[in-house]
TORKOL-4160 file (C-alpha; in steps of 0.2 Angstrom, whole numbers, padded with zeros to 4 digits, m for minus):
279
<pt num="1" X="m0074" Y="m0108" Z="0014"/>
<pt num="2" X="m0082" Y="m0094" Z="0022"/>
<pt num="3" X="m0073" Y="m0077" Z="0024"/>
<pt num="4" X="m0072" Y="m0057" Z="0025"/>
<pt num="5" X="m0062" Y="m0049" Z="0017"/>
<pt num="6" X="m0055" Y="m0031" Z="0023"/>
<pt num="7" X="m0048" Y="m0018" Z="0010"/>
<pt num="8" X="m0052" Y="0001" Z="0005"/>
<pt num="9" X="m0042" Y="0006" Z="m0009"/>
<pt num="10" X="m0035" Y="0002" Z="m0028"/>
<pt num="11" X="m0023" Y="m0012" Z="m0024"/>
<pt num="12" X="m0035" Y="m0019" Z="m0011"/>
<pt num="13" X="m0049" Y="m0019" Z="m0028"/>
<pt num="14" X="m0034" Y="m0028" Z="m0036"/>
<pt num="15" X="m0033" Y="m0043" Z="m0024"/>
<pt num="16" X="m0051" Y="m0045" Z="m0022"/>
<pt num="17" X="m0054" Y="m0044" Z="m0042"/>
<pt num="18" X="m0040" Y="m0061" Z="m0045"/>
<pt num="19" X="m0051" Y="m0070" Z="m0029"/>
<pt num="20" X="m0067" Y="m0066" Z="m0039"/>
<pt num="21" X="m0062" Y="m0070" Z="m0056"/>
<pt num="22" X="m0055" Y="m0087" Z="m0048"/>
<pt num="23" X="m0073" Y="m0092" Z="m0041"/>
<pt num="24" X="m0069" Y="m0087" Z="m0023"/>
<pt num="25" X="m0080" Y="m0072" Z="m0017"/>
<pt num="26" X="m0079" Y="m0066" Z="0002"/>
<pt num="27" X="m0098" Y="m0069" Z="0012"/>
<pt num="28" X="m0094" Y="m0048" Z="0016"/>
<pt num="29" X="m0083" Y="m0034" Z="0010"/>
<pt num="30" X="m0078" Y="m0021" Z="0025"/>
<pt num="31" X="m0069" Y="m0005" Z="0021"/>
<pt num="32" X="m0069" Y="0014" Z="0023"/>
<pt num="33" X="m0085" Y="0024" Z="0022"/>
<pt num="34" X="m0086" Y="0034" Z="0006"/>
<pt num="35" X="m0076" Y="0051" Z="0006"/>
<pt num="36" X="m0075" Y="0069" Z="m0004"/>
<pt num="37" X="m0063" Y="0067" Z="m0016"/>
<pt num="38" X="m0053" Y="0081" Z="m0028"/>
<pt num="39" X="m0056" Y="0098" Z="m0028"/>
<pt num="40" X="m0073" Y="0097" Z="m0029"/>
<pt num="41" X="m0075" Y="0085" Z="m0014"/>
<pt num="42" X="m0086" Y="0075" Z="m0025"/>
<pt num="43" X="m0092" Y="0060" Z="m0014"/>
<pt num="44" X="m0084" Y="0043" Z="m0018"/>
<pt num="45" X="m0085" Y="0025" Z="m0016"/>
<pt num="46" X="m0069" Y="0014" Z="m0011"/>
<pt num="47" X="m0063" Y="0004" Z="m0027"/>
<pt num="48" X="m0067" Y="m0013" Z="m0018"/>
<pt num="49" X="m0084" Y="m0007" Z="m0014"/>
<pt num="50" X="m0087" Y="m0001" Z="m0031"/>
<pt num="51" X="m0080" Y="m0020" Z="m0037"/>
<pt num="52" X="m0090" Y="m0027" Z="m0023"/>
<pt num="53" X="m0107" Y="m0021" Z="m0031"/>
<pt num="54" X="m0103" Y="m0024" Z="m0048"/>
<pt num="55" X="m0103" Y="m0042" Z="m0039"/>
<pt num="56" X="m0119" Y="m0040" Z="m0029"/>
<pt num="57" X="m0108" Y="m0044" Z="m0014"/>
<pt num="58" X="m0113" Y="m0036" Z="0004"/>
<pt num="59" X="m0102" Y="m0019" Z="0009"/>
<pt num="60" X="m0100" Y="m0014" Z="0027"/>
<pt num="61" X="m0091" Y="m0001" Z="0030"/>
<pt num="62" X="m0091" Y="0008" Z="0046"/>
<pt num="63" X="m0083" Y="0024" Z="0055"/>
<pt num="64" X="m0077" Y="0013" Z="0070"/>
<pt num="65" X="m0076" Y="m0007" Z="0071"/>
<pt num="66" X="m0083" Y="m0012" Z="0087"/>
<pt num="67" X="m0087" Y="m0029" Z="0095"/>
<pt num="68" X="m0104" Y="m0024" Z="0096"/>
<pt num="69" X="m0107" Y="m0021" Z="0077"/>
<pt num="70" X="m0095" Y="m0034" Z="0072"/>
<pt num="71" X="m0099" Y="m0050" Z="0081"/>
<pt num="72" X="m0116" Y="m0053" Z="0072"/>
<pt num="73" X="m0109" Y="m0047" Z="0055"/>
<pt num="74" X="m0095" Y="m0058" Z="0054"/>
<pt num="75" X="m0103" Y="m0075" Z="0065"/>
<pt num="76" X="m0103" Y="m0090" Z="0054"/>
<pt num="77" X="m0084" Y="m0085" Z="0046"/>
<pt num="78" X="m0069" Y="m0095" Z="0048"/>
<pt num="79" X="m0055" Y="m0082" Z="0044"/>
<pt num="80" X="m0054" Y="m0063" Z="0036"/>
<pt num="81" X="m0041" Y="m0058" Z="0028"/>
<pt num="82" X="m0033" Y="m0039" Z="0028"/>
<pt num="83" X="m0028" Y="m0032" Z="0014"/>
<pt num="84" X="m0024" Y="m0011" Z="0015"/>
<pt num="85" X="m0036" Y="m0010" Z="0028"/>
<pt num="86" X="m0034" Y="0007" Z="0038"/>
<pt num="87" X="m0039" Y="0004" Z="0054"/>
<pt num="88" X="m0034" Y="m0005" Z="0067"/>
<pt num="89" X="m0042" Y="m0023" Z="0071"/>
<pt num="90" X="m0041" Y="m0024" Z="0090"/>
<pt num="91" X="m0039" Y="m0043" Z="0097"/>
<pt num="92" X="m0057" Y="m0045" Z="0100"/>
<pt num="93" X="m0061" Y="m0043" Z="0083"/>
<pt num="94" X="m0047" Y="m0053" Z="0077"/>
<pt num="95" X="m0055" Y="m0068" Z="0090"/>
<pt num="96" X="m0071" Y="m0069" Z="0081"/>
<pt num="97" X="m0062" Y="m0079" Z="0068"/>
<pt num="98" X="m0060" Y="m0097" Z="0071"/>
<pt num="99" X="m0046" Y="m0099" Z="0060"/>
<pt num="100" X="m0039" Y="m0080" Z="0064"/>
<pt num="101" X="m0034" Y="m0066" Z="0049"/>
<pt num="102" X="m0022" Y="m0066" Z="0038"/>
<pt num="103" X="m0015" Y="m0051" Z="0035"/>
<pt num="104" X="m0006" Y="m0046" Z="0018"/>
<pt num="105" X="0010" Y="m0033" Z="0019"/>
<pt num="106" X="0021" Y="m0026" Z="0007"/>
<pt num="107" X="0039" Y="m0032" Z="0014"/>
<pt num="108" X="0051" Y="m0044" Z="0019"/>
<pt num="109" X="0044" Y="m0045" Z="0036"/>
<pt num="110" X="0050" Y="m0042" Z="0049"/>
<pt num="111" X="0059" Y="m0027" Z="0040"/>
<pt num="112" X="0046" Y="m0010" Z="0036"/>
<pt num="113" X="0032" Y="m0017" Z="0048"/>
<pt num="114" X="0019" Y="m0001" Z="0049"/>
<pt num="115" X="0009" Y="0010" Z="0036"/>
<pt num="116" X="0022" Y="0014" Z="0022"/>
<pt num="117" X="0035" Y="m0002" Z="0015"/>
<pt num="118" X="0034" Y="0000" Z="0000"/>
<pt num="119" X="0040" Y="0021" Z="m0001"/>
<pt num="120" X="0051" Y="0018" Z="0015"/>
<pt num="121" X="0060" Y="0002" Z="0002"/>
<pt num="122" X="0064" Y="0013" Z="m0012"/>
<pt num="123" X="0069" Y="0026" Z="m0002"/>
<pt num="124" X="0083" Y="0014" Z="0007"/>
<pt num="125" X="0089" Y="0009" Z="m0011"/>
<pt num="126" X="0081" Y="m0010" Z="m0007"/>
<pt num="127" X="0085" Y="m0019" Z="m0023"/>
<pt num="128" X="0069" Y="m0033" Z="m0018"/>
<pt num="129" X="0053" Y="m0034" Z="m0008"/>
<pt num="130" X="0041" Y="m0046" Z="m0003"/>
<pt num="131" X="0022" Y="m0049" Z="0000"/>
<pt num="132" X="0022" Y="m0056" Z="0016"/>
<pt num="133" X="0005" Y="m0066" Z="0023"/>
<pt num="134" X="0006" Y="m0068" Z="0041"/>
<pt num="135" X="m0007" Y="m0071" Z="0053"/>
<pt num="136" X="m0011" Y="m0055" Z="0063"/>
<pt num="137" X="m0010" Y="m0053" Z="0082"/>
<pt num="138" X="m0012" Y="m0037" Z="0094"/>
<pt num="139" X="0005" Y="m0030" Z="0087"/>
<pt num="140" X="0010" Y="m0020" Z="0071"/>
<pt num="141" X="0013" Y="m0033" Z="0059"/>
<pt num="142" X="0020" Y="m0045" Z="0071"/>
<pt num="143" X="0012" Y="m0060" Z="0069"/>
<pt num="144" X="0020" Y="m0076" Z="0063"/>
<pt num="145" X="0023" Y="m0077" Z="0044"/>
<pt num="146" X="0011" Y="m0091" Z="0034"/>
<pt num="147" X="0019" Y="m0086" Z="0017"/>
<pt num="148" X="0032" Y="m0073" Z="0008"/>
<pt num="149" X="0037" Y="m0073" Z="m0009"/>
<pt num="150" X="0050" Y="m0061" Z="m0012"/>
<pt num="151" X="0051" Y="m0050" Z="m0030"/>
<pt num="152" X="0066" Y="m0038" Z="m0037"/>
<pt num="153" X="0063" Y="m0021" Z="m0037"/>
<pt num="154" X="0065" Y="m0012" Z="m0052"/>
<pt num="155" X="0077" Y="0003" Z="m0052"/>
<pt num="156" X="0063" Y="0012" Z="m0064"/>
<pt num="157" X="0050" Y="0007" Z="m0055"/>
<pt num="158" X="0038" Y="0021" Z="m0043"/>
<pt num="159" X="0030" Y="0019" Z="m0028"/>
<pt num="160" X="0014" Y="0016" Z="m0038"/>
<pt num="161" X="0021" Y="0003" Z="m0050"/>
<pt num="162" X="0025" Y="m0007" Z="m0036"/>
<pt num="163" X="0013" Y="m0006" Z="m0025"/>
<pt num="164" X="0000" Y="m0011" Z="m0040"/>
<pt num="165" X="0013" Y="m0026" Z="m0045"/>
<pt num="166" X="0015" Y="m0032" Z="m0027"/>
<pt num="167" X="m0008" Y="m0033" Z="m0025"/>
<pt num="168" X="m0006" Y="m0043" Z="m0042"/>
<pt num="169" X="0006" Y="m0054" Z="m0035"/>
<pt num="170" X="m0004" Y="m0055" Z="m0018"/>
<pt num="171" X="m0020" Y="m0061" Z="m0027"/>
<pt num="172" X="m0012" Y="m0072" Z="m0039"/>
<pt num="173" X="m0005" Y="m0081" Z="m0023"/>
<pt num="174" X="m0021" Y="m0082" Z="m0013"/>
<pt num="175" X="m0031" Y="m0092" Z="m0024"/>
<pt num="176" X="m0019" Y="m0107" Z="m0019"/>
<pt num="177" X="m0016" Y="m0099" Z="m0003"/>
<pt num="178" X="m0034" Y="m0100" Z="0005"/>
<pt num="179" X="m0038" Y="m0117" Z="0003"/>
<pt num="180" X="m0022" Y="m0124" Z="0011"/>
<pt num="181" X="m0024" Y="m0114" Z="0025"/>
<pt num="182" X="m0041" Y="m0116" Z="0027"/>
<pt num="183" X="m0037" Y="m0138" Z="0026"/>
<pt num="184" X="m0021" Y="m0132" Z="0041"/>
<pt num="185" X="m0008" Y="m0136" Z="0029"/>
<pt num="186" X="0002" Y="m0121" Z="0032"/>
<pt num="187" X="0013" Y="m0118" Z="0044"/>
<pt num="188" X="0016" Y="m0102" Z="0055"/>
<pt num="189" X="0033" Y="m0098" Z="0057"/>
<pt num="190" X="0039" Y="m0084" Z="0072"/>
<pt num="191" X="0046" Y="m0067" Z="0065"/>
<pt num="192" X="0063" Y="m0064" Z="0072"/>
<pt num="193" X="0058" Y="m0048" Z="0081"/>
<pt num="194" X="0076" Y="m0042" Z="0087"/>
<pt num="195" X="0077" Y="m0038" Z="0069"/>
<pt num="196" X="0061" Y="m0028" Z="0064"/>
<pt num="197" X="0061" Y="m0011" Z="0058"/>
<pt num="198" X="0048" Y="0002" Z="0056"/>
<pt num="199" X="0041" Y="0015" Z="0043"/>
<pt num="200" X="0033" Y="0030" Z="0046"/>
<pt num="201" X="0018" Y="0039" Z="0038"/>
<pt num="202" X="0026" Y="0051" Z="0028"/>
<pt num="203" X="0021" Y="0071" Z="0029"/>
<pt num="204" X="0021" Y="0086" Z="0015"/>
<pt num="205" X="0037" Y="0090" Z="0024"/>
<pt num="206" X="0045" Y="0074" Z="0019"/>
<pt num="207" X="0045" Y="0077" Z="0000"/>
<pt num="208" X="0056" Y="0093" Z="m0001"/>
<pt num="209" X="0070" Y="0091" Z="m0008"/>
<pt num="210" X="0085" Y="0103" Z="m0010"/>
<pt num="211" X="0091" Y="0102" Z="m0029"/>
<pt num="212" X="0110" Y="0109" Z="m0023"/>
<pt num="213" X="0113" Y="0099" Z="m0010"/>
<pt num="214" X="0105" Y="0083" Z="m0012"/>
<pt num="215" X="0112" Y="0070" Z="m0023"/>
<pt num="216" X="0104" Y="0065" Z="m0041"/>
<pt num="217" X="0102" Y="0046" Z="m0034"/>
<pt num="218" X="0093" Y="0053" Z="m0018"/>
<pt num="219" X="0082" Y="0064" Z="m0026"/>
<pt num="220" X="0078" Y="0052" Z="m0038"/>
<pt num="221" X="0072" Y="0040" Z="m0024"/>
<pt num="222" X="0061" Y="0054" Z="m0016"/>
<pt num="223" X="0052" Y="0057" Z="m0033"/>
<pt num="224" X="0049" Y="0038" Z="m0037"/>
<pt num="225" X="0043" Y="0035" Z="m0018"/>
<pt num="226" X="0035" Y="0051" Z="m0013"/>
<pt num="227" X="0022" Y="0052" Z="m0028"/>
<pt num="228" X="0008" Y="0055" Z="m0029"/>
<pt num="229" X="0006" Y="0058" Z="m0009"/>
<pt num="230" X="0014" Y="0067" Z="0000"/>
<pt num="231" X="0021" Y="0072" Z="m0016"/>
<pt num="232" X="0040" Y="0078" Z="m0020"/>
<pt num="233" X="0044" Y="0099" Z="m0021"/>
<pt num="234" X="0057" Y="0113" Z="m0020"/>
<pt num="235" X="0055" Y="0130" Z="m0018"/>
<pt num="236" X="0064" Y="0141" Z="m0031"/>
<pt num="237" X="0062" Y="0161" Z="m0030"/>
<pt num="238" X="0049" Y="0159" Z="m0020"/>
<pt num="239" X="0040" Y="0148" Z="m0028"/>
<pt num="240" X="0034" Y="0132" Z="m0025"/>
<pt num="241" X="0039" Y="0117" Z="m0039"/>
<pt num="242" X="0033" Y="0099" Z="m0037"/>
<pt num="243" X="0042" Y="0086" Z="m0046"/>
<pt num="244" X="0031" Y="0073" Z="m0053"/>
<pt num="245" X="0042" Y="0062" Z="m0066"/>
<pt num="246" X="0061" Y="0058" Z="m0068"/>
<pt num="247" X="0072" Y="0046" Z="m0076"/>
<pt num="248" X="0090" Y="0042" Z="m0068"/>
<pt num="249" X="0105" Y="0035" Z="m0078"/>
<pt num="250" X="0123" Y="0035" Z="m0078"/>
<pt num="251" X="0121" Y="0043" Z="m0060"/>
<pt num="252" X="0114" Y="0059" Z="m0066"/>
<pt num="253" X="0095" Y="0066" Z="m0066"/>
<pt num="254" X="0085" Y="0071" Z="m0080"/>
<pt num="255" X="0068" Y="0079" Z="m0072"/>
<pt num="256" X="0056" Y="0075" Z="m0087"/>
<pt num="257" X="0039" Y="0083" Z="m0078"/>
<pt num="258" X="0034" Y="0095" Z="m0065"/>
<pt num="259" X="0020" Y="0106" Z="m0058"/>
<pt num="260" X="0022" Y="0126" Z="m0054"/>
<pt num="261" X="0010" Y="0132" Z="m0039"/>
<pt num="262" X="m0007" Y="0137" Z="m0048"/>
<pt num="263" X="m0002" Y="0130" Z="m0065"/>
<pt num="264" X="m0005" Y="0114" Z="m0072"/>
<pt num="265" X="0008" Y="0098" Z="m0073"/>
<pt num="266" X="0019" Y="0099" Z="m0090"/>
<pt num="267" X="0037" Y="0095" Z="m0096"/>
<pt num="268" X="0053" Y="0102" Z="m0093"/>
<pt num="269" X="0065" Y="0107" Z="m0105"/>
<pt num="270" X="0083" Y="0106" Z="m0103"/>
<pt num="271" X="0087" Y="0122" Z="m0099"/>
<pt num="272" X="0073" Y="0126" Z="m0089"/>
<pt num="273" X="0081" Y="0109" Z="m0079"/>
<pt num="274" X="0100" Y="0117" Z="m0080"/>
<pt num="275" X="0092" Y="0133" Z="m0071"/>
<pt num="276" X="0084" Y="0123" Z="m0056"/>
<pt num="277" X="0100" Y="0115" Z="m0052"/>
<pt num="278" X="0110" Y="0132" Z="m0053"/>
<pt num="279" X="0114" Y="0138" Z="m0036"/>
């Protein structure tokens, strides 16, 4: 079984950790080049190349993909699959493949297709999600679906929580995935696109919140979906307040951590909380 496997970040590291552990590595890993990261703009390696050496497995990682670079790389390889990769694999690339990629996305496809399901889910109070396998086309997530196995969503649960749960979940299923579909025993099944919806990449703009006129369940969405990036603030005498942690019971909010512009992240007491809400 001969494959590449696409991914850049932590959750993708998470899915190509559980294939490694279980004795099927990828013949090449392809993600994003390293980047300046934090203050300091200290140049860093992607987790799944850092995992990918650790493995003495081969790295790729280009600015652009093109046919050019691509086709020797990946000849011999009967599929790829995708997992948080973020750029776009044109058709051409995707017809290399014999047996095609499949991609992984975090929803019940044909609902959240684009670059954000799993914030866009907890924002629209979703109470379950899925990791979809589907096998990618031309178009935004609409290829037909090879496998999806829905999961409840926790009311407590953030944006990062989930997303990490979902790539555990992912991996654990492609160690029995691969090889069925690899043998052709799994069956595409066709979206139904008259019913697909989209998300968005969410801007700095997208994570104010106003404390007044927002209600305690709205905001609490916004701060469990919005962290870390683009991040979740208000502005309060002129100053700028991002809120970083929350808890939400009995329909009220209790802000349990935040950040004031230029000082470093802390608690919040109760009356400092009382104040914020105060018109």
């Amino acid at each position: 079984m001969k494959y590449i496997f696409f991914g850049t970040p932590s959750f993708a590291a998470i899915m190509l950790d559980r294939l490694l552990e279980a004795g099927r590595p990828p013949a090449l890993i392809v993600c994003n080049p390293d980047r300046p990261v934090g203050k300091k703009k200290i140049i860093t390696a992607p987790p799944t190349k850092i995992l990918a050496q650790r493995h003495a497995l081969p790295v790729w990682q280009p600015e652009r993909l093109t046919l050019a670079e691509a086709a020797p790389k990946f000849a011999g390889n009967q599929f790829a699959v995708v997992a948080t990769y973020a750029h776009v694999i044109k058709k051409e690339i995707i017809d290399l493949f014999p047996r095609g990629i499949v991609g992984i996305h975090f929803s019940l496809l044909p609902k959240y297709r684009g670059p954000s399901p799993v914030p866009s889910a907890i924002l629209a109070g979703e109470t379950e999600i899925a990791t979809t396998f589907s096998l990618m086309d031309e178009k935004l997530d609409h290829g037909p679906i090879l496998l999806q196995e829905k999961t409840p969503i926790d009311p407590s649960e953030t944006r990062t929580d989930l997303d990490r749960r979902l790539a555990f979940l992912s991996g654990q299923l492609l160690i029995d995935f691969l090889p069925r579909f690899v043998a052709g025993h799994v069956r595409p099944r066709e979206q139904d696109h008259a019913s697909a919806t989209y998300t968005k990449k969410f801007r700095a703009a997208d994570g104010q919140v106003d404390l007044q006129k927002e209600t305690p369940e709205t905001i609490w969405r916004k701060i469990r979906a919005l962290n870390p990036e683009p991040g979740v603030f208000t502005d309060r005498a002129g100053k700028r307040i991002k809120l970083l942690e929350a808890s939400y019971f009995n329909h009220k909010l209790r802000l349990t951590k935040i950040q004031i512009a230029g000082k470093q992240p802390r608690a919040i007491s109760e009356r400092e909380q009382q104040a914020l809400f105060e018109i």
